[in-house]
Phi, psi and omega in degrees: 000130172273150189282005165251039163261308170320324212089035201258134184290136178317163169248150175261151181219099161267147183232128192263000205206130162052179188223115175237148194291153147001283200300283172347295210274335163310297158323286181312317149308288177328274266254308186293272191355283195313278204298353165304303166331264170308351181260020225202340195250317176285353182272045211230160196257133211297153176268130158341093188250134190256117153307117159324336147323297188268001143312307197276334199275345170297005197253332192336290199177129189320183167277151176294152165248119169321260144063283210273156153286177197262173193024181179319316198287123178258003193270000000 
């Protein structure tokens, strides 16, 4: 499958230097492809593992409320 079978938006290649044939820049592709590939399969984001501790432990006890002075005195 190509990526303009997927839908995948063209890709552009300036070449800035020298004139390389057909074949040269066909290479190059496949060679990006590939390693896009595998860096894109390795990319993957580790899951969240929740502990019976940390399920419980929000019950503890509320957040401070800043809010208040301590004991009576505001001064």
């Amino acid at each position: 499958m190509t990526a303009a079978a997927e839908g995948a938006e063209g890709v552009r290649v300036d070449v800035l230097r020298g004139s390389p044939n057909e074949e040269e820049l066909a290479a190059l592709v496949a060679v990006v492809t590939e390693a896009y590939a595998g860096e894109a399969a390795e990319a993957v984001a580790q899951e969240d593992v929740r502990t019976a501790w940390s399920l419980t432990q929000r019950n503890l006890r509320e957040p401070l409320r800043r809010d208040l002075t301590w004991g009576r005195f505001a001064g």
